[in-house]
N, C-alpha and C positions, 0 to 999 in steps of 0.2 A: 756472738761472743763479743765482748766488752774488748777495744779497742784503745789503750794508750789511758795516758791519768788525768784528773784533772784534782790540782791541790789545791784545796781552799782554805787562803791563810785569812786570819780577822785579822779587825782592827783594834783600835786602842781603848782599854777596858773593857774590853770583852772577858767572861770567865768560864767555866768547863760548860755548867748548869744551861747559862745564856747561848753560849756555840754551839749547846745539841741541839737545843731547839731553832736554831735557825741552819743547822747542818742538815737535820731531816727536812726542815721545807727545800733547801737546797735538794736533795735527794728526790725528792718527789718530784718539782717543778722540772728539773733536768731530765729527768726520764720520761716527762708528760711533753718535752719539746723535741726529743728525738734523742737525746743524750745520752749514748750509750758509754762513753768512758767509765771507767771507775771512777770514785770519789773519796778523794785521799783527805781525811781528816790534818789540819796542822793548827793545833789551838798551845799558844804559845804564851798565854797570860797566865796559864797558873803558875808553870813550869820557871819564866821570867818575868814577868811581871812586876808591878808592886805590890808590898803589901802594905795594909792599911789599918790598924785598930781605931785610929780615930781619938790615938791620946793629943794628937795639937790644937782637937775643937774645944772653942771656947763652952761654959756648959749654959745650958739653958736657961732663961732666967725665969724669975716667976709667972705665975700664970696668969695673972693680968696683966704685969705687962709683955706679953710673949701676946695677948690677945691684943691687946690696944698696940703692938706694931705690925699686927698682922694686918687691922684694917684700915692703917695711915698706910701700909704695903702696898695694899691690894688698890685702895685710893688711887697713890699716885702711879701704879703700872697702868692703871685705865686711864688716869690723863695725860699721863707722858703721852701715848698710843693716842688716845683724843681728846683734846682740856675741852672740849663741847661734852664730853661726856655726861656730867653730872647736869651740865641746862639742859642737857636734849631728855635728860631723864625725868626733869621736873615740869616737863609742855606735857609729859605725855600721862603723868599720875592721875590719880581720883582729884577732882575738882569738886565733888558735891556738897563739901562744904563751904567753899569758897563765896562771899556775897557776891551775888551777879546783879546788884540793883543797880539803875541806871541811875548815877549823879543827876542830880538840877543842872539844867543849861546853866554852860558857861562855868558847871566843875571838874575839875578832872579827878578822877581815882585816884587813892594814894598810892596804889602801884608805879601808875602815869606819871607820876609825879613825883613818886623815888628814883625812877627811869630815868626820865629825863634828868636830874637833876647828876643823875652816875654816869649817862651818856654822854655829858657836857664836861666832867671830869678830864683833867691832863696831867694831875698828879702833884701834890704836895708836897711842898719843902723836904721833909722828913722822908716821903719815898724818894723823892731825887739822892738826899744823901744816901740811901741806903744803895740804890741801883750804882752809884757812882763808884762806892765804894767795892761793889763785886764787878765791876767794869762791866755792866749790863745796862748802863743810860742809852746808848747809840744805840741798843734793840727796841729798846721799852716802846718805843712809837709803832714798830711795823707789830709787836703782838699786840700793842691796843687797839689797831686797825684792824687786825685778823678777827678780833675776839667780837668787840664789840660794833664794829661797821661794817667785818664781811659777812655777817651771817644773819638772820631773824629770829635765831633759836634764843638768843640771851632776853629779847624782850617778851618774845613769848613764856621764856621759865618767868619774869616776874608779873606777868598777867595772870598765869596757874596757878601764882605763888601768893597771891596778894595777900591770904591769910596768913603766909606765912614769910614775910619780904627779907627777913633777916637770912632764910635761908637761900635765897636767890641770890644775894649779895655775895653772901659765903662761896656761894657755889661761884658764881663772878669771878671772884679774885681770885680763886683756886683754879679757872679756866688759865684770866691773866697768867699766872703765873707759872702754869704748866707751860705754855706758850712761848713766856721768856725763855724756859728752859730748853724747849724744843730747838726754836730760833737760836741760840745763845749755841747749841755744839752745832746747828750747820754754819755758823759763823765760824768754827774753832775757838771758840772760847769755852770754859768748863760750866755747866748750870749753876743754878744757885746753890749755896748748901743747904741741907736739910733748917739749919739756923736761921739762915737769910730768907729762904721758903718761906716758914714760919710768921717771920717777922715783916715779911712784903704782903700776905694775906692778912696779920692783924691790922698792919698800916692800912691798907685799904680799905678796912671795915670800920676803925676810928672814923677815919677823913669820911666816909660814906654818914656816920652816926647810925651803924647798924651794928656797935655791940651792945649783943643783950644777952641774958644768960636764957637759959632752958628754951634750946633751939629745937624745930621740929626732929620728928622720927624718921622721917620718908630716908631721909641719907644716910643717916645712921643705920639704920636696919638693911638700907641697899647693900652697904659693905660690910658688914655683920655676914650676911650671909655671901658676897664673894669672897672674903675674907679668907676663909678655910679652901675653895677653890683655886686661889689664886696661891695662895702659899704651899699649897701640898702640890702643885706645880711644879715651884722656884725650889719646894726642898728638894725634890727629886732630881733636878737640874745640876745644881748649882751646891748641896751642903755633900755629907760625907763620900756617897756615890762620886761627885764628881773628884776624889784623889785617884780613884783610879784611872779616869783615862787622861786626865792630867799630869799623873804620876808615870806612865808608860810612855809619855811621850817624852818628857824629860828624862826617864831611865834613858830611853833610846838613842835619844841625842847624845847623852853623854856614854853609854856605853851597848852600841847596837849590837858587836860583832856576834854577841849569843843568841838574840831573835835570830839575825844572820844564818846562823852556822845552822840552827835548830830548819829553821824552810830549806839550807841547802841538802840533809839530811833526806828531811821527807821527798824532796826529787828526787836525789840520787837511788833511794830506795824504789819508788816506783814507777809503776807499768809502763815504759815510754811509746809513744810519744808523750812529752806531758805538756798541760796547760795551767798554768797560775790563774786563779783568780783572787785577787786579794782585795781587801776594803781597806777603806782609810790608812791608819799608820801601817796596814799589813801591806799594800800597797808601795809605799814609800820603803819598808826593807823591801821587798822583791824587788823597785828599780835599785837601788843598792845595790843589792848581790846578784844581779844578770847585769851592772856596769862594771863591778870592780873586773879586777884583773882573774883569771882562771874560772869564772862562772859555770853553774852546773848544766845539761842542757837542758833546753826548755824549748819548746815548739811555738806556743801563744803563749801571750800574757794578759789578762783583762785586768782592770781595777776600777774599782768603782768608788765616791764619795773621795779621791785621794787628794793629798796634800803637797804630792810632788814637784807637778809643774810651778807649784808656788816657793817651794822649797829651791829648786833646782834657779827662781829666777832671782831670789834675793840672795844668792851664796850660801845657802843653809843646808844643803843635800849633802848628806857626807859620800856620796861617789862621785860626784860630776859636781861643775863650775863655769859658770858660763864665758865663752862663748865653745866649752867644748861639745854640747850637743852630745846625742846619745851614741857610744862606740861601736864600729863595727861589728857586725854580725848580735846585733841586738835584737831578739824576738818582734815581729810583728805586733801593736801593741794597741789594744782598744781599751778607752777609758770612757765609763760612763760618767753623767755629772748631773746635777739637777738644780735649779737656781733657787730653789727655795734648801736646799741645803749648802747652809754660809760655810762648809767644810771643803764644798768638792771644786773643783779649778779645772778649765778648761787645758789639754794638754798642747794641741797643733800648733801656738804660736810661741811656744819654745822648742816643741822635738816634733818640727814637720813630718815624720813618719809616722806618727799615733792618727789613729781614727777618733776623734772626740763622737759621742752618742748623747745627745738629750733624752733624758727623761724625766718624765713628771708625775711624781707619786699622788701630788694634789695635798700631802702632809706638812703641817707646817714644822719646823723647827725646836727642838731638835730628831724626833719623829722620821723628819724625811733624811736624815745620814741613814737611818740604819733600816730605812725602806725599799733598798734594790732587789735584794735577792727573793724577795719574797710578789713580785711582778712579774708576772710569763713574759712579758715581753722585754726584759733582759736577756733571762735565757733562749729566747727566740733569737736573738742576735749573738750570745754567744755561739750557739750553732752553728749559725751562720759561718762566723766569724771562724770555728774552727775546723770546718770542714774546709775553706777556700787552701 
């Protein structure tokens, strides 16, 4: 016979549809680890939550230019991530039309010799004014060094390239200038703007004498087709979806006491002994409501992905403030966390009585917040954890 509760509260933006289907892998995985508790449903985002139709977004704009800034999008997310992107792409394409005849001694290839001529480069009146003016001059040296003297890839794309040198150049300066940017926020200064971007890749391709119109296809069509991947991505991320768990977290803050009141509910109803497990913002109301005053009882507490310990250490936790540390008779408390989920925070060096747990879903972001419960070896350590 089933012995005591375990409540599993979610986190932020979670909705009924979403919670069952990660409450039945819950159910299964628990029973498959020895988990004989009951399993107390608490899904609190229809009930409180936000609601969202999506009348503040702005509306879509046409269709070619909704394409042509999908693939300057998709562009610069791949050089932010690596401005060698687009040269390491051009060493590695079809060469078969490329002339491979060997120059007369004593000439060098025009490649060689647009090369050299861009390797020697330190940058023009005109680009100095522009770096100067987005307070990016004091970088511009250490990305000219990265781009074109730490690596082999840039002289290799204009060897590949030689039929097509205009495009090696391109691709150059759009390295450069991913780089400035890179550089530029570990410095703490803010990147170039989209303007300045712009206008530091055409400046480079003047002073180069590599504008020319009807540039090749190889990069164009490269991001033609990431285009649509990279963006149905970002929309999924980042456009209407993301009001709701942005929107739940700002309800919370500004008025939690009804998530609150709602998980203290679902304990007090069920089977004791009980055990919380909460994710993310679900998490952060459970230490809430087991700190404030008159708490309901609870035996363990897990949370996984939470935002607590982070909340609790810049004054932001609406039950505690540091240096009060977690109040007596505080449930035993394990929190999982995983370093590829930039949400979850280690708990022990703010409330030395938590058990912190690594884990590692191998998911990148944002993927791996909402990847714990579905990992046996979570529920192998809650187990553990609540039987002791």
């Amino acid at each position: 016979m089933p012995t005591g509760s375990i409540v599993f509260v979610h986190g932020t933006g979670a909705r009924l549809k979403d919670y069952q289907s990660t409450f039945d892998t819950v159910v299964k995985l628990a029973a498959a680890n020895g988990i004989a508790q009951n399993l107390v449903e608490c899904a609190w985002g229809d009930p409180l939550g936000v609601e969202f139709e999506g009348l503040s977004l702005p509306d879509e704009p046409p269709a070619a230019q909704k394409a042509a800034r999908a693939e300057e999008f998709a562009r610069w997310s791949w050089l932010f991530d690596d401005p060698l992107f687009e040269l390491d792409k051009l060493t590695i394409r079809d060469t078969s039309s490329v002339d491979k005849s060997i120059p007369p001694p004593g000439i060098k290839p025009p490649w060689l010799i647009l090369w050299e001529k861009v390797e020697s480069y330190r940058g023009s009146l005109e680009l100095g004014i522009l770096l100067k003016r987005s307070d990016l001059e004091q970088v511009w040296p250490a990305a000219w060094s990265a781009v074109v003297e730490g690596s082999p890839v840039p002289k290799q794309a204009f060897e590949a390239s030689a039929h097509e040198l205009p495009d090696a150049c391109r691709a150059l300066a759009r390295a450069l200038v991913a780089e400035l940017h890179v550089r530029a926020l570990a410095a703490g200064k803010p990147g170039p703007s989209r303007t300045v971007r712009d206008a530091l890749v055409e400046r480079m391709i003047v002073d180069w004498d590599q504008r020319v119109f009807g540039l090749g296809t190889f990069l164009a069509n490269l991001f033609k087709r990431a285009a649509t991947t990279v963006v149905r991505h970002h929309r999924a991320s980042f456009s209407a979806g993301a009001a709701l768990p942005i929107g739940d977290i700002l309800l919370y803050q500004s008025r939690g006491e009804g998530v609150r009141d709602f998980i203290r509910y679902k304990i007090e109803n069920a089977e004791p002994p009980v055990t919380l497990v909460a994710h993310s913002l679900g998490g952060i109301a459970c230490v809430d409501l087991l700190a404030s005053p008159n708490p309901p009882k609870v035996n363990h507490m897990v949370t996984a992905g939470s935002q607590a310990p982070l909340l609790y250490e810049i004054g932001a936790l609406h039950s505690r403030k540091p240096p009060e540390g977690l109040p007596e008779g505080f449930p035993p408390w394990l929190n999982f966390f995983d370093r590829d989920d930039f949400l979850s925070y280690v708990a022990h060096r703010v409330f030395p009585e938590v058990e912190d747990v690594e884990m590692r879903s191998g998911q990148p972001f944002a993927d791996s917040h909402g990847a714990y419960f579905g990992d046996p070896d979570v529920w192998k350590r809650i187990a553990a954890f609540t039987s002791q």
